[in-house]
C-alpha positions in Angstrom: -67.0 40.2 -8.9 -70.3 38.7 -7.3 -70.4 34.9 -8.7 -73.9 33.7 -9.4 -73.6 29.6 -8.1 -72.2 28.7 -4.3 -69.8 25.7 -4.6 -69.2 23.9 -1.0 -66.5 21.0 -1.2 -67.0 18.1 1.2 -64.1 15.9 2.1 -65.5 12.2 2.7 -68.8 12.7 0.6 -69.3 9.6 -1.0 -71.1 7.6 1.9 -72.7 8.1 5.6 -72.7 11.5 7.4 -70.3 12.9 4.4 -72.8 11.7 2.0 -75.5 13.4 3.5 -74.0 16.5 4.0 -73.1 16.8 0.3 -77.0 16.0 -0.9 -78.4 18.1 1.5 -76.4 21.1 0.7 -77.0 20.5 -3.1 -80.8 21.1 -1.8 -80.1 24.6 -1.1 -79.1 25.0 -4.3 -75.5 24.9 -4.0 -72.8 23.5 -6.1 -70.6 20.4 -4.6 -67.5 19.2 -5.0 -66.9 16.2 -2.9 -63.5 14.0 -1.7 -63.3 10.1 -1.6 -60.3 8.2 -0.4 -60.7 4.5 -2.2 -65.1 4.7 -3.1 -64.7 5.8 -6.7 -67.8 4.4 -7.6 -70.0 5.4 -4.4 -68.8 9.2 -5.2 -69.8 9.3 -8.7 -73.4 8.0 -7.8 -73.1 10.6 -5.2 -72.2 13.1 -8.4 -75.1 11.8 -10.2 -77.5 11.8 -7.2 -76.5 15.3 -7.0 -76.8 16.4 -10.5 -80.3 14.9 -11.4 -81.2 17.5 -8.9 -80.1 20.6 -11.4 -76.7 21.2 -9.3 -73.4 20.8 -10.7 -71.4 18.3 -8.6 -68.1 16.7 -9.0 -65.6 14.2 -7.0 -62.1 14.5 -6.8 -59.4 11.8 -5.5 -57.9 12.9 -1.8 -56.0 10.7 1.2 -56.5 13.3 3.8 -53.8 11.8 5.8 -51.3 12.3 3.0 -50.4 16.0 3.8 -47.7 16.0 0.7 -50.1 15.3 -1.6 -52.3 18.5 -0.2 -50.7 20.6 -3.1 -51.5 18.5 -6.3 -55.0 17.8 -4.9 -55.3 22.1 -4.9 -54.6 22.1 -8.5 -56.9 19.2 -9.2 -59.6 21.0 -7.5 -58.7 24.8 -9.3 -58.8 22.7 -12.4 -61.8 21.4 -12.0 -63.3 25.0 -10.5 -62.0 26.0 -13.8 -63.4 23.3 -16.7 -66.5 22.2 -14.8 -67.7 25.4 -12.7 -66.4 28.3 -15.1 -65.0 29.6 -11.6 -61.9 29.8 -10.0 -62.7 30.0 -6.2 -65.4 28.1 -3.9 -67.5 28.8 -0.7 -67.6 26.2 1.9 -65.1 23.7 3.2 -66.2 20.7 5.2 -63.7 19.0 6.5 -65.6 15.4 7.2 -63.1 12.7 6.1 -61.9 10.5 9.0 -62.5 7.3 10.5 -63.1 5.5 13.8 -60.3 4.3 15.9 -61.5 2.1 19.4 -59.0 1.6 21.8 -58.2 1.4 26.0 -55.4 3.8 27.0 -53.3 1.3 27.7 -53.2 -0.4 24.7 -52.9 2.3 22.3 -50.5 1.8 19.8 -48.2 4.4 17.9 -49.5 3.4 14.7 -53.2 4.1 16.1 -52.2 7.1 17.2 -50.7 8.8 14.3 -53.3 7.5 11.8 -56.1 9.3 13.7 -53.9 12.2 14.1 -52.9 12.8 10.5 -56.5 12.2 9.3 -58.4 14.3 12.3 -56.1 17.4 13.0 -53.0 17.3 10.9 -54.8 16.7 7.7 -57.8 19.1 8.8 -55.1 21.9 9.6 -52.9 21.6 6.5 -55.6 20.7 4.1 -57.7 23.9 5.6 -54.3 26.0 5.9 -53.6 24.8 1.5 -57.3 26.0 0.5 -57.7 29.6 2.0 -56.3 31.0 -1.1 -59.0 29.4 -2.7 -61.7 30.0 -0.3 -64.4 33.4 -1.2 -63.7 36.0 1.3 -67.2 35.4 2.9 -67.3 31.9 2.5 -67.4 29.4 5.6 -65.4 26.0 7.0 -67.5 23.4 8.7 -65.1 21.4 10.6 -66.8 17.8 11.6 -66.2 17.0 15.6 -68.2 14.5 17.8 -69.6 14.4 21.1 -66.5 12.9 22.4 -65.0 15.4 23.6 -67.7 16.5 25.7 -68.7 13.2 26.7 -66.1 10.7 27.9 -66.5 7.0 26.4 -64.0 4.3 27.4 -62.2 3.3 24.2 -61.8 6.7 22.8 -59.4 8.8 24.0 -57.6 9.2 21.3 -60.3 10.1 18.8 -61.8 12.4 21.3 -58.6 14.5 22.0 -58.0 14.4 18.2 -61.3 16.3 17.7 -60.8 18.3 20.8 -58.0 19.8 19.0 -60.2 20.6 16.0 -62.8 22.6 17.8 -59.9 24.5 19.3 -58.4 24.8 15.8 -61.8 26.0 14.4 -62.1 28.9 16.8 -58.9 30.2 15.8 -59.9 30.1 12.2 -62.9 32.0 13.1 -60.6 34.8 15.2 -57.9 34.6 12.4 -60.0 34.6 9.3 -62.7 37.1 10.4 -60.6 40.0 8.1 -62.1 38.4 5.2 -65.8 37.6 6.6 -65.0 33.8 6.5 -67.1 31.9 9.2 -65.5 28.8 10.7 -67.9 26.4 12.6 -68.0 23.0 13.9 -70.5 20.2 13.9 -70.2 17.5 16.5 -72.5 14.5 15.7 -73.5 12.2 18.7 -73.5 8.3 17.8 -74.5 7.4 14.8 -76.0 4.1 12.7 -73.5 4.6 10.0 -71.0 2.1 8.7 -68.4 4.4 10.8 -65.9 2.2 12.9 -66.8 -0.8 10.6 -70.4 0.3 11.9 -69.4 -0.3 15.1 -72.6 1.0 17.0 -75.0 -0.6 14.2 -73.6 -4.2 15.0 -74.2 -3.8 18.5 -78.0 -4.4 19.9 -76.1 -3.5 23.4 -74.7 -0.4 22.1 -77.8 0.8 20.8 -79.7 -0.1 24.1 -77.2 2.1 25.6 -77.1 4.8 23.7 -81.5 5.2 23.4 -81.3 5.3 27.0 -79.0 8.0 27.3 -80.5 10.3 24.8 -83.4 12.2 25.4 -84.9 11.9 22.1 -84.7 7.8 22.8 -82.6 6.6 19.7 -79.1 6.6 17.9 -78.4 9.4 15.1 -79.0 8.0 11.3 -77.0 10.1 8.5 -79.7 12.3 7.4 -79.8 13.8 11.1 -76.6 15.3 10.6 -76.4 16.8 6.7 -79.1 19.5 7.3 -77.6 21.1 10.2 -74.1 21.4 7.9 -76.2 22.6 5.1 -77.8 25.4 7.4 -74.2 26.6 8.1 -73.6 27.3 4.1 -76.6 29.6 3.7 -77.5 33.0 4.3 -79.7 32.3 7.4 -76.4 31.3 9.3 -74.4 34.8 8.8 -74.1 35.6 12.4 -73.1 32.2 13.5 -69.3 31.9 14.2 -67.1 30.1 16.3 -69.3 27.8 17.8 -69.6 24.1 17.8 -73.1 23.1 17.0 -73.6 19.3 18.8 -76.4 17.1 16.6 -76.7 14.1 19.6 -80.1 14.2 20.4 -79.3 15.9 23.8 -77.2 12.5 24.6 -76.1 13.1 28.1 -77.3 16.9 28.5 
């Protein structure tokens, strides 16, 4: 059965790049449902943001690092398909949630370590893995990377390999779920003047300085750089685009 409204659910959508991606996909008149570890608050003014627009939106409760709490959070979100969408599938997944982790090699801890890897690829890959059953043949997954893995920053090792392993991931999901016409992507923003990493590149006049010069187009990323390119993914104009990893820097260090 052909279902009228597209619903796209963004994990992390109730502040920066997350935030933006959830408004600007509402503008191509899509449904949302967004994610929000502890910003109860800052997701439903995201809700209402979205819904004074004529979409239907909605924000649901998730701790992507969590992995055994993957399954209640799928019946969370079918119920709320259900009583709030009249539908029982959705479109898009765009796995955003995360959050910055700076560190030399050699004093990388354990702890670090896991955290970023149970948010970045274990929590992408199960989460992603828990919702194909729920996901239109057709539909798409936008999984968030960086430019880190392409270019090489002291300090980030870690982070960088842990999205490495996500644009691999998303390749496979593109190979794998091509049977059902579902389109797996990633987006790797460059660095951005977000809160991200305690706003790590925002607080530094140095960092900034740094990273203008290395960009072509002379300046950091803000938020709203990022949401339209996810937004392009979930319409029609981006059928044929699959398996690749689309990077929104600028042209930092082409």
């Amino acid at each position: 059965m052909e279902h009228k409204s597209k619903i796209a659910l963004v994990t992390g959508g109730s502040r920066g790049l997350g935030k933006d991606m959830a408004l600007r996909i509402a503008e191509k008149g899509i449904d949302v449902v967004l994610t929000y570890n502890s910003k109860a608050q800052e997701a439903e003014e995201v809700v209402k943001q979205i819904e004074s627009t004529g979409q239907k939106a909605a924000a649901i409760q998730l701790n992507t690092a969590e992995v055994q709490s993957f399954d209640t959070f799928v019946d969370r979100l079918k119920d709320t398909l259900a009583t709030q969408f009249n539908i029982n599938q959705f479109d898009f997944l765009v796995n955003n949630a995360g959050f910055a982790g700076y560190s030399p090699i050699a004093d990388v801890t354990e702890g670090m370590f896991d955290g970023l890897i149970n948010v970045h690829f274990k929590g992408v890959y199960f989460l992603t893995q828990k919702l194909l059953p729920v996901l239109y043949d057709g539909g798409g997954i936008i999984n968030i990377s960086s430019a880190l893995p392409r270019i090489a920053v002291p300090g980030s090792s870690v982070y960088a390999s842990v999205k490495g392993a996500v644009e691999v991931f998303t390749r496979y999901l593109a190979k794998e779920l091509g049977s059902r016409k579902i389109k797996a992507n990633t987006v790797a923003p460059g660095a951005m003047m977000t809160d991200f990493g305690g706003g790590h590149l925002r607080g530094s006049e140095q960092l900034q300085q740094f990273v203008s010069s290395s960009t072509p187009l002379g300046r950091p990323g803000v938020a709203e750089d990022v949401g339209g390119v996810v937004a392009f993914l979930c319409t029609e104009d981006a059928r044929w685009v699959n398996g690749q990893r689309i990077e929104v820097s600028g042209g930092m260090f082409v």
